[in-house]
Wavefront OBJ file of the C-alpha trace (Angstrom):
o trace
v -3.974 -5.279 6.687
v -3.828 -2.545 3.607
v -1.573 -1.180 1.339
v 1.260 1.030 2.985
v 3.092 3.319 -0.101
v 6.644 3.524 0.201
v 7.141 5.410 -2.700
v 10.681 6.902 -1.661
v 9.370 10.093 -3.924
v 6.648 10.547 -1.380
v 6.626 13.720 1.078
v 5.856 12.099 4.099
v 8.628 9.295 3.458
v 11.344 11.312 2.805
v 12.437 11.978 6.451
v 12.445 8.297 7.091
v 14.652 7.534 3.964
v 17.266 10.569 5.287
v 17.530 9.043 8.534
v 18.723 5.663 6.510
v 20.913 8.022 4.270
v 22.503 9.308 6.902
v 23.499 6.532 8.345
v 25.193 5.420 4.856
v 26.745 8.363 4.978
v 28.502 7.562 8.025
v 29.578 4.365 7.642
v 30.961 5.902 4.135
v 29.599 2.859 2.039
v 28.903 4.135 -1.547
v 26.301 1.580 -3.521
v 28.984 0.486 -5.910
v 30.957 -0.318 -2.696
v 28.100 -2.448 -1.418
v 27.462 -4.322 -4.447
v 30.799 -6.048 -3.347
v 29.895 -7.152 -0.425
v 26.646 -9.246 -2.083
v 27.823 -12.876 -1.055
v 28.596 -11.816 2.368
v 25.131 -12.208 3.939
v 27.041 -11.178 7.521
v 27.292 -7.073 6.359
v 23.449 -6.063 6.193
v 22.603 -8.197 9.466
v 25.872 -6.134 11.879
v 25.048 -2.726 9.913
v 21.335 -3.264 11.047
v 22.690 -3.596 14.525
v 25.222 -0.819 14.157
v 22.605 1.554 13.100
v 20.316 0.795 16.011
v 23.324 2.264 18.093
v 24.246 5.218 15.771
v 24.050 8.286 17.664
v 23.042 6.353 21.135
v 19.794 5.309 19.438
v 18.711 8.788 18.743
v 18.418 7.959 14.668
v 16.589 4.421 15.397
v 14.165 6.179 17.615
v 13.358 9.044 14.915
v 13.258 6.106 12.311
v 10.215 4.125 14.651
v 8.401 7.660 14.801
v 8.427 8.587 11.355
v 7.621 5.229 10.140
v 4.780 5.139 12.939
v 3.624 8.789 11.195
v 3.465 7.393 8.267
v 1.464 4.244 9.521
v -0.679 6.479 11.112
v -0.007 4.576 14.514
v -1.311 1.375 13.748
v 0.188 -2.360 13.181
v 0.800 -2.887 9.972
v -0.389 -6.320 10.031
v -3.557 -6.171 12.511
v -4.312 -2.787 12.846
v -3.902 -2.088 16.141
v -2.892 0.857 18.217
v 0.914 1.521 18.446
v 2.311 4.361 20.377
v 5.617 5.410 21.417
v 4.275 5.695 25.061
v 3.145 2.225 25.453
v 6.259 0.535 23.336
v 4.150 -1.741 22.211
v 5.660 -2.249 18.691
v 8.812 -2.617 17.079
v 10.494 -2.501 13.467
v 9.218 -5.160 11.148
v 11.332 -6.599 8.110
v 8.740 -7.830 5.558
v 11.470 -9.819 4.007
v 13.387 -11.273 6.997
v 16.662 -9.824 7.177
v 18.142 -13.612 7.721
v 17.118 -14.204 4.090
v 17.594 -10.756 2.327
v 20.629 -9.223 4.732
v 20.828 -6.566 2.294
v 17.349 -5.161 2.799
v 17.957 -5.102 6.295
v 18.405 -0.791 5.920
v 16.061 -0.677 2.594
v 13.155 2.006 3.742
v 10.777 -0.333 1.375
v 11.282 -2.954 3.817
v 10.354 -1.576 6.856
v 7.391 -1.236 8.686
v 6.503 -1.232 12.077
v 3.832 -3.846 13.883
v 2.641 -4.904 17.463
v 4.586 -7.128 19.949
v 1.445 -9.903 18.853
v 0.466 -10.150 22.559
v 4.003 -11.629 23.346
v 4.578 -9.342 26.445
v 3.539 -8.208 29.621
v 0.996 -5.014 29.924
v 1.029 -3.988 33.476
v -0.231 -0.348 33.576
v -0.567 2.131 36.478
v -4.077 3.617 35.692
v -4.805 6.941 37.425
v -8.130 8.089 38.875
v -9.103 10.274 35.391
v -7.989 6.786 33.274
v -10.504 5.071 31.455
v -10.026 1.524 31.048
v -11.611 1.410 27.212
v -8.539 4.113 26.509
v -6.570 1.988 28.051
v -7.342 -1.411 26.438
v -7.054 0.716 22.643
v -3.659 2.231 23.797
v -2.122 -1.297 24.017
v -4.677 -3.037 21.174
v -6.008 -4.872 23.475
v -10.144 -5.952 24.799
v -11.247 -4.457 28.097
v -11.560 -8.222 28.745
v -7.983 -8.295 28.397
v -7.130 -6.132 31.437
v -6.663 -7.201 34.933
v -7.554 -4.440 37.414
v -6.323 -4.464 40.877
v -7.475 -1.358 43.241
v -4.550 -0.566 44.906
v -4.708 0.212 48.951
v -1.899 1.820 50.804
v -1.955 -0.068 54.243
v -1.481 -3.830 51.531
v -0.820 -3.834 48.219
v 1.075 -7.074 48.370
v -2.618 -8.280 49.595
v -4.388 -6.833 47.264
v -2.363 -8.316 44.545
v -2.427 -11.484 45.838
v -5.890 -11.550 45.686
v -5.942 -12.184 42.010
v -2.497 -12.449 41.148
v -0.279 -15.253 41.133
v 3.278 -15.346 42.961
v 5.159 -15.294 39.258
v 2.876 -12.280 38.042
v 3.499 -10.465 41.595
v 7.310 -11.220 40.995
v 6.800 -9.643 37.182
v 4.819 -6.515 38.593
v 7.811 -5.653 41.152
v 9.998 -6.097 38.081
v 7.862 -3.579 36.000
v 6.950 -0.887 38.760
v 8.157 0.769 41.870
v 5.444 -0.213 44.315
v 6.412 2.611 46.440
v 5.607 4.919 43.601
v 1.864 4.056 43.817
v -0.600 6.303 45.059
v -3.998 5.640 47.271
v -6.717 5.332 44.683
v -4.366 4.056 41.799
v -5.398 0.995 39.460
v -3.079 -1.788 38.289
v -4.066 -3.184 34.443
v -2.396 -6.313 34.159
v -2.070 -8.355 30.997
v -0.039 -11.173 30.605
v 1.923 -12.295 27.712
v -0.446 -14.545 25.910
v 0.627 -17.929 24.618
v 2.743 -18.805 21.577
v 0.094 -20.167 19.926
v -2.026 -17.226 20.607
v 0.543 -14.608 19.305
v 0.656 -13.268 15.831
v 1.490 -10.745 13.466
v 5.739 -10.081 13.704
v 6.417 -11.805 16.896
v 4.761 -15.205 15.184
v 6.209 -14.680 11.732
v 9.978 -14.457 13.201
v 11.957 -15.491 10.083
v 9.499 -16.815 7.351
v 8.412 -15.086 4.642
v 5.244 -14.037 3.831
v 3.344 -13.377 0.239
v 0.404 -11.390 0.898
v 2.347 -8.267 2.778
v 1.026 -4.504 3.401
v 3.917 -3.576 0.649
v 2.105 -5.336 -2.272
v -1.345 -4.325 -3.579
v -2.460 -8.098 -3.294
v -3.880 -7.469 0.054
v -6.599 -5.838 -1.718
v -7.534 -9.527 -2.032
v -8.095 -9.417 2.002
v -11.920 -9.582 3.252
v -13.698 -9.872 6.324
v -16.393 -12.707 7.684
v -19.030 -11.659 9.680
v -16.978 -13.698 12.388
v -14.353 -11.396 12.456
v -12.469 -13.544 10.170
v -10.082 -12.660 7.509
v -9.748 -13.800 4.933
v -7.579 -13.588 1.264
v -8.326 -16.805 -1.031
v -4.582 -18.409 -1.985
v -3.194 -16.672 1.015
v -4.279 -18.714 4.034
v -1.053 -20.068 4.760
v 0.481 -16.108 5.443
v -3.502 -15.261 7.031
v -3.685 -18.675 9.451
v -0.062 -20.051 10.006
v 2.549 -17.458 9.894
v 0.859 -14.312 10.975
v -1.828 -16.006 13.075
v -4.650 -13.359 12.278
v -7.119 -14.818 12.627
v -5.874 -15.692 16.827
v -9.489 -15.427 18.817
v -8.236 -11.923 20.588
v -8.653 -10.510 17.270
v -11.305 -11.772 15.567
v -13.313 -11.029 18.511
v -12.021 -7.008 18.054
v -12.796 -7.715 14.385
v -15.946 -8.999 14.823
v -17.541 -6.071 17.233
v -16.233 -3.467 14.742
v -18.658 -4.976 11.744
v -21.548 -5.673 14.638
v -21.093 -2.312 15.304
v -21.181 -1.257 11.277
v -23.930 -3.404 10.232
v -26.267 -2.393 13.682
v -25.363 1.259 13.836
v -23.471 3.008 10.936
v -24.903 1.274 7.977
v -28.264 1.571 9.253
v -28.095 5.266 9.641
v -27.766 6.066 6.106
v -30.771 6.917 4.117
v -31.388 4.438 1.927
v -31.983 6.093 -1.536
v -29.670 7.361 -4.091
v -27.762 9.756 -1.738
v -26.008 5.953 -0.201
v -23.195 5.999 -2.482
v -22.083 9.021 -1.240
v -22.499 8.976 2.041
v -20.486 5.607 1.798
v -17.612 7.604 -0.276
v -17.526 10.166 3.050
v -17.088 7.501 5.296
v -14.688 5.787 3.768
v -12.915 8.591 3.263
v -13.333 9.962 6.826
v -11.773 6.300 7.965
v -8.670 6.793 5.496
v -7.888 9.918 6.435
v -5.650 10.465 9.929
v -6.730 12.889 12.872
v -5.145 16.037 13.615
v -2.991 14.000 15.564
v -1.558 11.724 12.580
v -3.166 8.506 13.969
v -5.808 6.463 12.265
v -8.860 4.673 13.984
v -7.415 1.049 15.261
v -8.757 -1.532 13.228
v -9.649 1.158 10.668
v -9.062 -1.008 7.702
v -11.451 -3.631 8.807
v -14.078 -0.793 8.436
v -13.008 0.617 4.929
v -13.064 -3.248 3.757
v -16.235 -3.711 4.924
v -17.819 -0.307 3.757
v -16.234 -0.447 0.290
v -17.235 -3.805 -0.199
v -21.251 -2.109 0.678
v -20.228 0.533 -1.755
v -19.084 -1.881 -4.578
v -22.825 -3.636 -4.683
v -24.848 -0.662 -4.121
v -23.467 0.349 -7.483
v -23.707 -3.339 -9.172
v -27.266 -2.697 -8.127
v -28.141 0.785 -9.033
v -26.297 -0.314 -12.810
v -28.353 -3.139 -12.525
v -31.567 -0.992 -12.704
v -30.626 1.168 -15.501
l 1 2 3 4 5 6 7 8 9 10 11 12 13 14 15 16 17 18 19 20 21 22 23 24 25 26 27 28 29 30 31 32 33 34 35 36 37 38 39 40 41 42 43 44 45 46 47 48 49 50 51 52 53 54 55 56 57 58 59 60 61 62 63 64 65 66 67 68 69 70 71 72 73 74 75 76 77 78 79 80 81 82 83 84 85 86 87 88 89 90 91 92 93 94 95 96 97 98 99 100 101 102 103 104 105 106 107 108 109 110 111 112 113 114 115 116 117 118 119 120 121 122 123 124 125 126 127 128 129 130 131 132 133 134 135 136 137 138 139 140 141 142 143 144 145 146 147 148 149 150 151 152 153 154 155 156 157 158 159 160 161 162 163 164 165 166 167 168 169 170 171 172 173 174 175 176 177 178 179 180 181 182 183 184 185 186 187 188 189 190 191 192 193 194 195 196 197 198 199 200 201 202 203 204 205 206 207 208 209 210 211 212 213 214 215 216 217 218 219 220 221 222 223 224 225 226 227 228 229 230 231 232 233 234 235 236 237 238 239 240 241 242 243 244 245 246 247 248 249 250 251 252 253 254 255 256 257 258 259 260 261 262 263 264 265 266 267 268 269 270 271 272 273 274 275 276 277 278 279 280 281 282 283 284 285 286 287 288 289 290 291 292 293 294 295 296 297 298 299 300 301 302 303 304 305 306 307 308 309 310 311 312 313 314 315 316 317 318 319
C-alpha cells in the first residue's frame, strides 16, 4: 500500500472528477440541493447505482480507466496488476458507501483494487504466451496457474485429467470449447477460499484506518518474510484486508530476496550509494510509457528507502 493523491486540483485527476460532474449534471442535483437530502442515507447508495448505468455504462467504464491511470494499474491495497483486459478489479469505496452514502460519488473516495483472489482465472494461453506474463497480468504466482495442453481429438479428456467435474462445468461456463485451437493452453485458477481472500473483496463493509488516501501508510514496512507490517494498524493489515494471506507474502517475499541478492548488491558500495538508491527509487515511482507501474512496486520503494534512510544515519554518523 502507498499514498494515492487525490488532490481534485491535480492534472491527471481532473478527467476522473468530470466524469462524476457530469453525472451531477444530469441528474440536475445542485450541492445546496443535496445537503437536503443528508438524513436520507437511501440517495447516495441508488445514485451510485444509477450512475453505473448512465450512458449504458460508457461513463463508469471511463471512470475505472482513468482511476486505473492514475493508479498506474495496480491494486491499491496489494499492489498487484489490474488491467482492463483481465477485469480483474473493480471500484473500491475506502469509506463503505453503507456507512457514508454520500461519498458514494466523492472522487476522494474512490479507488480501484483486485477481486482478492475471489474469482475464477481460466485463461486461453496461445502458443507466443508466457505463463510468468500471464501469472503478473492477473497478480497471481506461476504456482497459481493450472495448465492444461489442449488436444483436438479430447479436450473433455484432457481436462479431466486434472480437473474436477465442478471446475470442467465452470470452464464450459467461461469459454467456448469449440473456439480452441490445436496447440492452445488452458490457465486455470480457482477462486481461493474466504479466508484466503483479501484486500476489497475481504473488507466488504468495514472500515478501515490505515487507507492509501491518508499519509499514515507511510507507517507500513516490510519483514523479510514478506510480511507487512504498520504498528497500531494490525487490525486493518491482518483482519479486514487480510494482507498478509500466504499468496502474497510469498510474492512479497521473492521481491526483497530478489532486492537484497541482486539489486542491492550491485551498487558500489562507497559514497556514490545514496544516489544510486535516489535513481532507483525514483525509477520504481515513476510509470512506463505505458502509464503502469511495476506490480508490487511499493514493496520495493519501502524497502529501498528504508536502505536509503540508514545509509545516511550512517554517513552523518561519521562526520
Amino acid at each position: 500500500m502507498i499514498y494515492i493523491n487525490k488532490d481534485i486540483s491535480l492534472e491527471q485527476n481532473k478527467k476522473a472528477i468530470g466524469l462524476l460532474e457530469d453525472y451531477e449534471k444530469f441528474e440536475n442535483i445542485s450541492k445546496e440541493q443535496q445537503d437536503k437530502f443528508k438524513d436520507d442515507e437511501n440517495i447516495d447508495k441508488e445514485r451510485w447505482k444509477k450512475f453505473r448505468n448512465y450512458k449504458e455504462g460508457r461513463s463508469y467504464k471511463d471512470l475505472l480507466n482513468e482511476l486505473l491511470l492514475i493508479q498506474g494499474f495496480v491494486c491499491c491495497y496489494c499492489g498487484s496488476r489490474v488491467t482492463n483486459e483481465s477485469l480483474s478489479y473493480e471500484i473500491e469505496h475506502v469509506k463503505p458507501k453503507t456507512k457514508f452514502p454520500k461519498k458514494a460519488l466523492s472522487f476522494e473516495n474512490l479507488l480501484v483494487c483486485c477481486k482478492g483472489g475471489s474469482r475464477d482465472i481460466i485463461h486461453i494461453a496461445k502458443l507466443d504466451e508466457n505463463k510468468t506474463i500471464i501469472a503478473q497480468k492477473y497478480g497471481l504466482l506461476e504456482q497459481d496457474l493450472e495448465e492444461i495442453q489442449v488436444k483436438l481429438n479430447d479436450i473433455i479428456k484432457d481436462l479431466e485429467k486434472k480437473c474436477s467435474n465442478k471446475v470442467i462445468d465452470k470452464i464450459k461456463q467461461k469459454i467456448d470449447l469449440n473456439e480452441i485451437k490445436e496447440g492452445d493452453r488452458i490457465l486455470i485458477s480457482i477462486a481461493k477460499e474466504k479466508e484466503e481472500q483479501h484486500c476489497g473483496v475481504k473488507k466488504g463493509k468495514k472500515e478501515i484506518t490505515l487507507s492509501p488516501l491518508n499519509k499514515n501508510v507511510e507507517n507500513i514496512y516490510y519483514t523479510i518474510e514478506g510480511e507487512v507490517k504498520a504498528n497500531g494498524f494490525e487490525n486493518d493489515i491482518e483482519k479486514i484486508l487480510n494482507l498478509n494471506t500466504t499468496h502474497l507474502r510469498l510474492i512479497r517475499k521473492r521481491r526483497i530476496s530478489n532486492i537484497q541478492s541482486n539489486i542491492l548488491p550491485s551498487i558500489p558500495d562507497d559514497i556514490e550509494l545514496n544516489f544510486a538508491l535516489r535513481k532507483l527509487i525514483d525509477d520504481y515511482k515513476s510509470k512506463s510509457e505505458s502509464g503502469e507501474f511495476e506490480p508490487y512496486y511499493f514493496v520495493n520503494v519501502a524497502i529501498l528507502e528504508g536502505r536509503f534512510k540508514n545509509n545516511t544515519i550512517s554517513n552523518n554518523s561519521q562526520l
